[in-house]
N, C-alpha and C positions, 0 to 999 in steps of 0.2 A: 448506533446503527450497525455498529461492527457483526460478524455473526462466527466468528470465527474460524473462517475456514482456510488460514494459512496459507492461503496463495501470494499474496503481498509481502510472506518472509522467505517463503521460496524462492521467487523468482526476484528479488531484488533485497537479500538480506543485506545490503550494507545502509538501507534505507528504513525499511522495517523490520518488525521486532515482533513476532507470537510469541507473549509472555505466558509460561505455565503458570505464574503465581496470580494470573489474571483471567485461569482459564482462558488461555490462548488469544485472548484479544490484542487489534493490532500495539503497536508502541513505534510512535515515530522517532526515528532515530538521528536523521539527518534532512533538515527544514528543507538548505539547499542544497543539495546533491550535485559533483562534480557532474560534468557536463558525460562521463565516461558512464555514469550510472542511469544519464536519461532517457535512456530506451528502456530499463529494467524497471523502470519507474513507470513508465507510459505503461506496462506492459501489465503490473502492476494494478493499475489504474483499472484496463480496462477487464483484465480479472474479477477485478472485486463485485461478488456476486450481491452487496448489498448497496452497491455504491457510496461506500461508507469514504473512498479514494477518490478524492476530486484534486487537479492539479491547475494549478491558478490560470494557466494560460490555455489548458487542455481540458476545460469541465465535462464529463459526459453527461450525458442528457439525465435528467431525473426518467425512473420508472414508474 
């Protein structure tokens, strides 16, 4: 579902990954994220223009 549009490694790269050798698609980097990165993850989340970014306890709504 990914579409690549990088906002997921912006705004919380210590969590995700836009890999060039994958044509930018995401690459999860850390499952569970220090409680210090859970807003950049939320934020993340609610970026993802594909909703490809669902967080287990925070799902957004399908489109």
């Amino acid at each position: 579902m990914c579409v690549a549009s990088g906002n997921c490694g912006f705004v919380a790269p210590e969590v995700f990954r836009n890999r060039k050798e994958t044509g930018g698609f995401v690459e999860l980097i850390d499952r569970n994220p220090p409680q210090t990165q859970w807003d950049a993850t939320r934020e993340a989340e609610h970026l993802c223009p594909s909703g490809t970014i669902q967080i287990e306890d925070h799902p957004i709504p399908p489109r």
